[in-house]
mmCIF file as gemmi writes it, N, C-alpha and C atoms, coordinates in Angstrom:
data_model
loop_
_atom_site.group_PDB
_atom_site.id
_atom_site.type_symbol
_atom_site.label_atom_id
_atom_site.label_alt_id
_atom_site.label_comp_id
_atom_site.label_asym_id
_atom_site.label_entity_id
_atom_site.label_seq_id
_atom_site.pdbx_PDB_ins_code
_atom_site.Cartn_x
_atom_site.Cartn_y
_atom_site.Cartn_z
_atom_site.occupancy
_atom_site.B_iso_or_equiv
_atom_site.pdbx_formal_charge
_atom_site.auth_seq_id
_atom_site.auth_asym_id
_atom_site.pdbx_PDB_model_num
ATOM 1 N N . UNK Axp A 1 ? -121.603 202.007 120.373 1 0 ? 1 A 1
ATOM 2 C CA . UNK Axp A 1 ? -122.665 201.236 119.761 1 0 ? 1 A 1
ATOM 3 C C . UNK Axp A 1 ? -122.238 200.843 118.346 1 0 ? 1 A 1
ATOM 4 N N . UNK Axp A 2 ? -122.204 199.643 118.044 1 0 ? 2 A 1
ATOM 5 C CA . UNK Axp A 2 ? -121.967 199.024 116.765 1 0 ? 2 A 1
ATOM 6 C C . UNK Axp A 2 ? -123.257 198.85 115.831 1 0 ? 2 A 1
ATOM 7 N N . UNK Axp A 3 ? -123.131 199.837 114.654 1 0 ? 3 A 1
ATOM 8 C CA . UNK Axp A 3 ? -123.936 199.97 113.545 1 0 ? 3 A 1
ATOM 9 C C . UNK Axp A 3 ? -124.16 198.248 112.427 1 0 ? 3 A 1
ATOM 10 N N . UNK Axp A 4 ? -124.782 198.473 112.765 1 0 ? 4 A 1
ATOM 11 C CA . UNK Axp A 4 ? -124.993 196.488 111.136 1 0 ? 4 A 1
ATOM 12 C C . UNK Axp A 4 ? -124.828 197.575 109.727 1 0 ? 4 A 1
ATOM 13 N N . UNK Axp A 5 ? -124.383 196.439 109.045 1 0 ? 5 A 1
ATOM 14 C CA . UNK Axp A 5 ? -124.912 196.823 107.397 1 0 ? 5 A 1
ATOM 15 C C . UNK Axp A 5 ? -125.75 196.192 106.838 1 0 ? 5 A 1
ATOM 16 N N . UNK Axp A 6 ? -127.114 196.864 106.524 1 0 ? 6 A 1
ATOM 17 C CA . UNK Axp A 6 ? -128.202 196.931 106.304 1 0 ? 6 A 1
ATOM 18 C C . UNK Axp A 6 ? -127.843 195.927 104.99 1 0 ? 6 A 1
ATOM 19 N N . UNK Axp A 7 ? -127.011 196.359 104.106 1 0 ? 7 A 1
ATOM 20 C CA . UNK Axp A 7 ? -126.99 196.089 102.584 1 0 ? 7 A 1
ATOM 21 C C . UNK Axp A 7 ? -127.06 194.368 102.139 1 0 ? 7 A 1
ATOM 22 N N . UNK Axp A 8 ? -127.546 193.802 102.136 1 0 ? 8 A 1
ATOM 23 C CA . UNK Axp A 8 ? -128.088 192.346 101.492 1 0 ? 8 A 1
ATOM 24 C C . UNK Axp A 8 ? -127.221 192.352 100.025 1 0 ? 8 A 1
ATOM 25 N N . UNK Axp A 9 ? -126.144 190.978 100.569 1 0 ? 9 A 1
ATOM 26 C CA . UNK Axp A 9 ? -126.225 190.757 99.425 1 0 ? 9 A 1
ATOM 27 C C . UNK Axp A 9 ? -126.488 189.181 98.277 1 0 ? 9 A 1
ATOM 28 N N . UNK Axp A 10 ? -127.983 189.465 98.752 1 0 ? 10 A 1
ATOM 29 C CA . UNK Axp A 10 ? -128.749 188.8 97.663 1 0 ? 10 A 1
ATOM 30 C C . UNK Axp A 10 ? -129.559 189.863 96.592 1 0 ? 10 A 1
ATOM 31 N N . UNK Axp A 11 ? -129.421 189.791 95.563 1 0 ? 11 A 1
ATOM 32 C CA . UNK Axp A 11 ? -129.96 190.442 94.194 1 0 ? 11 A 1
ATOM 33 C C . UNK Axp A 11 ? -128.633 191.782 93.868 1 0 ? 11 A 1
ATOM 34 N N . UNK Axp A 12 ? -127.68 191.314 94.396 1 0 ? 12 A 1
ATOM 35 C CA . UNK Axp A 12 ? -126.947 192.917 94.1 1 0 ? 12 A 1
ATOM 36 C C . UNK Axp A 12 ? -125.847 192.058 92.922 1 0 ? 12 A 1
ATOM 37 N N . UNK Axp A 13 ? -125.769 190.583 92.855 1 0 ? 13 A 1
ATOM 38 C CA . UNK Axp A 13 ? -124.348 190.492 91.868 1 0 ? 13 A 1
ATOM 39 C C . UNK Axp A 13 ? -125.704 190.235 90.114 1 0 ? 13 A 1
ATOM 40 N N . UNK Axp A 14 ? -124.617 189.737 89.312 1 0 ? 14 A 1
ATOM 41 C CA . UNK Axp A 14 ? -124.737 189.581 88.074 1 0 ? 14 A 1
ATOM 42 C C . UNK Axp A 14 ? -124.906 188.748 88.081 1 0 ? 14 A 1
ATOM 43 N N . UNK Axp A 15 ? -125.097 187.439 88.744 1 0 ? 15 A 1
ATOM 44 C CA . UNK Axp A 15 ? -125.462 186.097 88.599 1 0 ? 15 A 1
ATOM 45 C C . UNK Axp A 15 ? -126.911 185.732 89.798 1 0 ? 15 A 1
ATOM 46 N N . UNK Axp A 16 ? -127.006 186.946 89.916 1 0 ? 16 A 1
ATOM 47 C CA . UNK Axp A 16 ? -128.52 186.376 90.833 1 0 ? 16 A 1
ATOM 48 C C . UNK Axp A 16 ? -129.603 185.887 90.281 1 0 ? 16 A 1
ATOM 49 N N . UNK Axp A 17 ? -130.19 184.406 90.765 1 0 ? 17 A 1
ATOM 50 C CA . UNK Axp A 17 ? -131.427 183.936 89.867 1 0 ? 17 A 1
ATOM 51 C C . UNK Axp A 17 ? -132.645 184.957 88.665 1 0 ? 17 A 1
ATOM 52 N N . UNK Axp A 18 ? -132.496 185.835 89.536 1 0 ? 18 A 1
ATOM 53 C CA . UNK Axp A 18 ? -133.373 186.809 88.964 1 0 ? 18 A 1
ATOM 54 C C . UNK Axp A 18 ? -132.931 187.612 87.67 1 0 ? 18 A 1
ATOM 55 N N . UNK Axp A 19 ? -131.764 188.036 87.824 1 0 ? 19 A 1
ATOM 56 C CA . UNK Axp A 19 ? -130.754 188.267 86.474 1 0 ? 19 A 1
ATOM 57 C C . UNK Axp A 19 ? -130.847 187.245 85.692 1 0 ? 19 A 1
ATOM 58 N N . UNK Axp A 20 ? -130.81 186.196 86.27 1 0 ? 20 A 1
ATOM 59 C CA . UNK Axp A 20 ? -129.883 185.288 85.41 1 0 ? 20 A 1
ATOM 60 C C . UNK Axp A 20 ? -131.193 184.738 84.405 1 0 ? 20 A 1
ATOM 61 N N . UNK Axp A 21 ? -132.45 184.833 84.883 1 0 ? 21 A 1
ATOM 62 C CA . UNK Axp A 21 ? -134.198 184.654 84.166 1 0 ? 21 A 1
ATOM 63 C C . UNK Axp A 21 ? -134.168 185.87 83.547 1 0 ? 21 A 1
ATOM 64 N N . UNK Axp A 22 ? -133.863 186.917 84.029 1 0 ? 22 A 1
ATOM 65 C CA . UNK Axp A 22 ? -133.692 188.399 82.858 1 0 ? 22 A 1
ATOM 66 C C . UNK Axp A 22 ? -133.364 188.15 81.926 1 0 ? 22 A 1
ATOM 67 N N . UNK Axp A 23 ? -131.938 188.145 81.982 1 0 ? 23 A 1
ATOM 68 C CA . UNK Axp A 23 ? -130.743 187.787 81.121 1 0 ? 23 A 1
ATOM 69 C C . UNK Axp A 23 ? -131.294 186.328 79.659 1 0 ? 23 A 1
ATOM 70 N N . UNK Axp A 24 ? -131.777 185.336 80.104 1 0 ? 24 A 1
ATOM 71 C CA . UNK Axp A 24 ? -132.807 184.522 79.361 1 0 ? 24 A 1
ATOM 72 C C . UNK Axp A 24 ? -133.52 185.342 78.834 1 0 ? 24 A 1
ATOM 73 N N . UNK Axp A 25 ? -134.671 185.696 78.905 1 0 ? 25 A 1
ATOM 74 C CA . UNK Axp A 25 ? -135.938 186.458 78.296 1 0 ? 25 A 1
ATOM 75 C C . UNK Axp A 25 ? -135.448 187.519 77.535 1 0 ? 25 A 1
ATOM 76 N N . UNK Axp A 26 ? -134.348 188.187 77.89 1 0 ? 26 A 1
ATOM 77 C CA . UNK Axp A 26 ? -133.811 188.993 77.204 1 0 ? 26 A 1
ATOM 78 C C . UNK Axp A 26 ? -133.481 188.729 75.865 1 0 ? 26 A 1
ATOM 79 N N . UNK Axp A 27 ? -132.246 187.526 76.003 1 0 ? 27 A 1
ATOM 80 C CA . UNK Axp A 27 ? -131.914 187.184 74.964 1 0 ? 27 A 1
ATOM 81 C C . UNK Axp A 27 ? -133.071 186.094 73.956 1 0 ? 27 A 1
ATOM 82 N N . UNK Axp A 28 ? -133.529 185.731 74.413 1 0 ? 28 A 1
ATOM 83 C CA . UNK Axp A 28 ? -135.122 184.939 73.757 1 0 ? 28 A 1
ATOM 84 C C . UNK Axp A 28 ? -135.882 186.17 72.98 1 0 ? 28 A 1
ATOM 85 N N . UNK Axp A 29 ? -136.327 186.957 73.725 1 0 ? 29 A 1
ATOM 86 C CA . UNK Axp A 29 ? -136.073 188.418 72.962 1 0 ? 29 A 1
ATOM 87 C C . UNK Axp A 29 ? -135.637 188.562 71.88 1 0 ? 29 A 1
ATOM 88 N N . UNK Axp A 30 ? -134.553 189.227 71.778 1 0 ? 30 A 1
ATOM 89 C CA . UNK Axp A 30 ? -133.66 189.531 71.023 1 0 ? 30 A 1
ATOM 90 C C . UNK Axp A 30 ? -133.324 188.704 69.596 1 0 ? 30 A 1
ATOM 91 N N . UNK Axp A 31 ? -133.31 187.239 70.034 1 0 ? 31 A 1
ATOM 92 C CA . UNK Axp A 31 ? -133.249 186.428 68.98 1 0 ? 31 A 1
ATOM 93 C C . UNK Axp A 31 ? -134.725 186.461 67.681 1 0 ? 31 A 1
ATOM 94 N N . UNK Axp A 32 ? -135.937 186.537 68.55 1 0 ? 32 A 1
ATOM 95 C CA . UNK Axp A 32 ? -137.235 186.49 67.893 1 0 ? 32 A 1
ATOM 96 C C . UNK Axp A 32 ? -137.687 188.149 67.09 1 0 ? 32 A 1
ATOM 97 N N . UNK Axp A 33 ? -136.817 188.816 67.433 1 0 ? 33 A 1
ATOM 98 C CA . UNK Axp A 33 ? -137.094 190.161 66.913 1 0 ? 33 A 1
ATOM 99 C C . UNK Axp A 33 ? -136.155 190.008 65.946 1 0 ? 33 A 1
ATOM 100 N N . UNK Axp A 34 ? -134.938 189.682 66.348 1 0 ? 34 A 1
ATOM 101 C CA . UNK Axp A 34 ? -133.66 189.715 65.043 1 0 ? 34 A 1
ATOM 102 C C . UNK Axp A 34 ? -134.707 188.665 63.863 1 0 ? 34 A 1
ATOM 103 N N . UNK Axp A 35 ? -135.111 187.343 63.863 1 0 ? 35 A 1
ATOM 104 C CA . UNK Axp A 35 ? -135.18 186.785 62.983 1 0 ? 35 A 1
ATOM 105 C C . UNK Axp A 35 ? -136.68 187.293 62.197 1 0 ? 35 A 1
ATOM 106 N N . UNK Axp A 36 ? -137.697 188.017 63.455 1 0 ? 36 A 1
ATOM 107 C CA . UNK Axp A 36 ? -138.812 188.398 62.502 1 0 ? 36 A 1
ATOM 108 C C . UNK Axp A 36 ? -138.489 189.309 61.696 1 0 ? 36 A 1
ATOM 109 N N . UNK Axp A 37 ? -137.438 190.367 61.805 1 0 ? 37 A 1
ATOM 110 C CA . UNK Axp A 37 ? -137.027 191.528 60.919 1 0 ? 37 A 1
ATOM 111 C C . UNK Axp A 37 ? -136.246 190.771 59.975 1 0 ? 37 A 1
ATOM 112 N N . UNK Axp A 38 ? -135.659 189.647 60.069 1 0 ? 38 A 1
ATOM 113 C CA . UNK Axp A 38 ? -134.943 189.18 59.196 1 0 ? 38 A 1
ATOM 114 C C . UNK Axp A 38 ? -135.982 188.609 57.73 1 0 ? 38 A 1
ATOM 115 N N . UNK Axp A 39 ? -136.88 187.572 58.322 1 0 ? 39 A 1
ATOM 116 C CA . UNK Axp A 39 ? -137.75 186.78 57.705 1 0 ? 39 A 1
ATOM 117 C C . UNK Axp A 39 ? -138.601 188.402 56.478 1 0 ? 39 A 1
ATOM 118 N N . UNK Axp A 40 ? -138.653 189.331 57.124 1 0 ? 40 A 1
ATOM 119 C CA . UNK Axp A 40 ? -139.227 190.727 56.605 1 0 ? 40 A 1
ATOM 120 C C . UNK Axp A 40 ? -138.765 191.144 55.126 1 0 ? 40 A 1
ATOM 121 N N . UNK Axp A 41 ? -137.114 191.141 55.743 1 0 ? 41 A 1
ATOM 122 C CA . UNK Axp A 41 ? -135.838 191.71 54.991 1 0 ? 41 A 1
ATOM 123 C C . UNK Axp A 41 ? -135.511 191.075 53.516 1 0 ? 41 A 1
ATOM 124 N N . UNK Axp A 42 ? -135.005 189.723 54.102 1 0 ? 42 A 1
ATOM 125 C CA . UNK Axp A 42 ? -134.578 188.604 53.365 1 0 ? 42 A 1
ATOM 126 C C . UNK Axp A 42 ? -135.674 188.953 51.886 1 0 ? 42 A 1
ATOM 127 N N . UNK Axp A 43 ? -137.006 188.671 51.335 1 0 ? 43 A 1
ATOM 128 C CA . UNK Axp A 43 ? -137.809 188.826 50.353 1 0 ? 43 A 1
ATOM 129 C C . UNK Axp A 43 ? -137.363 190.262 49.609 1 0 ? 43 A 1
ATOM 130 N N . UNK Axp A 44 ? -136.946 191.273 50.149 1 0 ? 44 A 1
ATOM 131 C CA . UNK Axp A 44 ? -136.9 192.336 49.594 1 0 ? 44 A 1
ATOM 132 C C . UNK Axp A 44 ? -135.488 192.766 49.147 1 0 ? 44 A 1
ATOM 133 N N . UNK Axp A 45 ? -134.269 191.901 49.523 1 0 ? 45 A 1
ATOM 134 C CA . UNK Axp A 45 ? -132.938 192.079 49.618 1 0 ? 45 A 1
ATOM 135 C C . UNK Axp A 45 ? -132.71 192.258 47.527 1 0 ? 45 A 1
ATOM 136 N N . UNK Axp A 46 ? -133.386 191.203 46.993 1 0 ? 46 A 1
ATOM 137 C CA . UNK Axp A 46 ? -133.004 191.231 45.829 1 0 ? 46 A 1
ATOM 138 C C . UNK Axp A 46 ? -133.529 192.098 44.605 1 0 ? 46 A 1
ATOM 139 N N . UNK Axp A 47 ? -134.81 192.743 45.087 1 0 ? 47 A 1
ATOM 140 C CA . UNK Axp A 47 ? -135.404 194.164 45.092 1 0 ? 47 A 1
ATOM 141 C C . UNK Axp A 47 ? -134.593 195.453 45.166 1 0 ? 47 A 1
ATOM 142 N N . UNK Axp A 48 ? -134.062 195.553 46.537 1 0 ? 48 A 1
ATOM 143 C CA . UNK Axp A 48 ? -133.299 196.665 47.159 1 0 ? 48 A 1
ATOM 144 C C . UNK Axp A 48 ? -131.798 196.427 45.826 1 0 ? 48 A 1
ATOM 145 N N . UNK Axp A 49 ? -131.444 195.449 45.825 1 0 ? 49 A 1
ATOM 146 C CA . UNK Axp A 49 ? -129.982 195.41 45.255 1 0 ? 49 A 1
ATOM 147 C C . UNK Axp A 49 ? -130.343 195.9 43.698 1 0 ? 49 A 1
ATOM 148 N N . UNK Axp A 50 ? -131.405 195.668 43.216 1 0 ? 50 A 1
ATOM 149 C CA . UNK Axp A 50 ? -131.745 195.832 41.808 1 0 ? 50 A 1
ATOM 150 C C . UNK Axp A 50 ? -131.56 197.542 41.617 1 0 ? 50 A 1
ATOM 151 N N . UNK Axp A 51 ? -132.584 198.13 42.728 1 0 ? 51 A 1
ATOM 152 C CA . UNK Axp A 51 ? -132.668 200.095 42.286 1 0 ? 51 A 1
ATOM 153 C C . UNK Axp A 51 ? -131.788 200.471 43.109 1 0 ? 51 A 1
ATOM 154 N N . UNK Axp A 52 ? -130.781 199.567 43.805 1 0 ? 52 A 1
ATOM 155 C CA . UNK Axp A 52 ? -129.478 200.366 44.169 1 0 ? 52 A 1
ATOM 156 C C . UNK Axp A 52 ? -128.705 200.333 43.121 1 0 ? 52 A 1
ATOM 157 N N . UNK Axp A 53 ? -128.494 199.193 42.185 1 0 ? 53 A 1
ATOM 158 C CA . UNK Axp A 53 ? -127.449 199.54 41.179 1 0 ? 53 A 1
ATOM 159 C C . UNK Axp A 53 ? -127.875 199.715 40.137 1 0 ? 53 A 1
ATOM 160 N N . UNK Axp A 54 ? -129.466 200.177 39.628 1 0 ? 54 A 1
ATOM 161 C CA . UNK Axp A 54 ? -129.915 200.471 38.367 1 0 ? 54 A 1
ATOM 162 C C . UNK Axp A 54 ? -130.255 198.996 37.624 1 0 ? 54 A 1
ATOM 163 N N . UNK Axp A 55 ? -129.564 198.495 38.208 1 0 ? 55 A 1
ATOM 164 C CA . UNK Axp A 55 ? -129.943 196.438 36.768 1 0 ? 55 A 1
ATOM 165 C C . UNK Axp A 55 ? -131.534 196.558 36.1 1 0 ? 55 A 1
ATOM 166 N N . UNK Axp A 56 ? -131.779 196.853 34.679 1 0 ? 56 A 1
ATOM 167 C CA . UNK Axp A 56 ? -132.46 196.739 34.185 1 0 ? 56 A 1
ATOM 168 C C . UNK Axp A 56 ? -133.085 195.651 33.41 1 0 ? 56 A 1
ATOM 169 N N . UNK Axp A 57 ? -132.897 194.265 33.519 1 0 ? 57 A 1
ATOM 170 C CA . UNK Axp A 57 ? -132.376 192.961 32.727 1 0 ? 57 A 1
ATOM 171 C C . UNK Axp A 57 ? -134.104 192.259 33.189 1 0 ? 57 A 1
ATOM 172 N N . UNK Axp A 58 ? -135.352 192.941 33.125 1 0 ? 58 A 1
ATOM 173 C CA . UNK Axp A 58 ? -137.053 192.972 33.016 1 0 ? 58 A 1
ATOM 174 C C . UNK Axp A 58 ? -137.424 192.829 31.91 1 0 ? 58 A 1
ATOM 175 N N . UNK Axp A 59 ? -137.92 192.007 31.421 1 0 ? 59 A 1
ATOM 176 C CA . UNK Axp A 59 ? -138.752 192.052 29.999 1 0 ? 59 A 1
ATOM 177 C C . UNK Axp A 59 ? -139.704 193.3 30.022 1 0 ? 59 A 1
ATOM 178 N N . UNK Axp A 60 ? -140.225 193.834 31.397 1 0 ? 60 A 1
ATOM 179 C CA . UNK Axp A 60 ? -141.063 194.982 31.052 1 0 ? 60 A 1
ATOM 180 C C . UNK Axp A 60 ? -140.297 196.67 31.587 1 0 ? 60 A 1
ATOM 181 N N . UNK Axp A 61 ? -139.054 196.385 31.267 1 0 ? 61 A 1
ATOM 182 C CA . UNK Axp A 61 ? -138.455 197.537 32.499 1 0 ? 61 A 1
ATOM 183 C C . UNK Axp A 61 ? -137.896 198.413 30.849 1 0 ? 61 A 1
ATOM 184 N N . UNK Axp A 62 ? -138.037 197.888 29.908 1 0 ? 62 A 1
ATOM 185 C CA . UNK Axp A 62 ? -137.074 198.748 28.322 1 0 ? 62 A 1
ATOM 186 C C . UNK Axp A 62 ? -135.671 198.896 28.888 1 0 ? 62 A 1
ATOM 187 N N . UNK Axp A 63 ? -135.566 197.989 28.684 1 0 ? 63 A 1
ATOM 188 C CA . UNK Axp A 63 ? -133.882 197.686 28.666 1 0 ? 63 A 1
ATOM 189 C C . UNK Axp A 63 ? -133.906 197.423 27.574 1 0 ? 63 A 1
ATOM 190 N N . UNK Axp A 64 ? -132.23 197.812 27.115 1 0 ? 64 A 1
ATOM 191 C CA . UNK Axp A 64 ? -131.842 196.977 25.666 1 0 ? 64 A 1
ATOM 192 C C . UNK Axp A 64 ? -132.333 196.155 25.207 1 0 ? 64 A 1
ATOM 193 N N . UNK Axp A 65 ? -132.789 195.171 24.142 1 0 ? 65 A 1
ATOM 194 C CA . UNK Axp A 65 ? -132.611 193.964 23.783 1 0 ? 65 A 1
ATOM 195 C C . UNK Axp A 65 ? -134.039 193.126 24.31 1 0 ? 65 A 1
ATOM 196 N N . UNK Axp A 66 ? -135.029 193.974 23.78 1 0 ? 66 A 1
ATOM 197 C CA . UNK Axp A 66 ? -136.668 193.435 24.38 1 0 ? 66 A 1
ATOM 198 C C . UNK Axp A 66 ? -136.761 192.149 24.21 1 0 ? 66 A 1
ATOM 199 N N . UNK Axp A 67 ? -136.976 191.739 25.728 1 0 ? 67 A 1
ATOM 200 C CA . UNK Axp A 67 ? -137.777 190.078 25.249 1 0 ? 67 A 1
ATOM 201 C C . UNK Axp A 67 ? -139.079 189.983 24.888 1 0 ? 67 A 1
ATOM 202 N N . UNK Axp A 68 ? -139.612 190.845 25.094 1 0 ? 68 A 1
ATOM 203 C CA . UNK Axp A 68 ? -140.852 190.201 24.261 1 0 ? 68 A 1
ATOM 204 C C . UNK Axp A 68 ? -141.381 190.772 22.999 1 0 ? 68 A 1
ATOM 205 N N . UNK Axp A 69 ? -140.341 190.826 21.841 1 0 ? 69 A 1
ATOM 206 C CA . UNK Axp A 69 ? -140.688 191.003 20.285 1 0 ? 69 A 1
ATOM 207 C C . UNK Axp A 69 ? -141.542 190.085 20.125 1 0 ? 69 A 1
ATOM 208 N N . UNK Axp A 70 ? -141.943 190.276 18.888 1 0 ? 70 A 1
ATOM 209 C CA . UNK Axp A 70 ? -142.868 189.781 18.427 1 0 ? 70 A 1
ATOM 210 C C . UNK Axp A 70 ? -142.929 189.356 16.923 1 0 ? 70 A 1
């Protein structure tokens, strides 16, 4: 008696329609999360760089050389 193979192969490669609409949404995904964390980031980058390297150069921070004498 000769056994069949059950195994289908529709949905088993890497290019099956269904992947391939994954694979989309995925990366649609991916892009809209990267740029909302970006849009987040970007405002605070020149903040972050200031009390990472100490730059005190604020008229209200008393640094050397006050700008606002009087």
């Amino acid at each position: 008696m000769a056994h069949k193979d059950h195994r289908s192969s529709s949905g088993g490669g890497w290019l099956s329609p269904a992947k391939i609409a994954l694979y989309v949404f995925l990366s649609i995904a991916a892009f809209f999360l990267f740029t909302e964390h970006l849009a987040h980031l970007v405002p605070v980058l020149p903040w972050l760089f200031t009390r990472k390297t100490g730059f005190k150069a604020s008229p209200f921070s008393g640094a050397e050389g006050d700008f606002l004498e009087v």
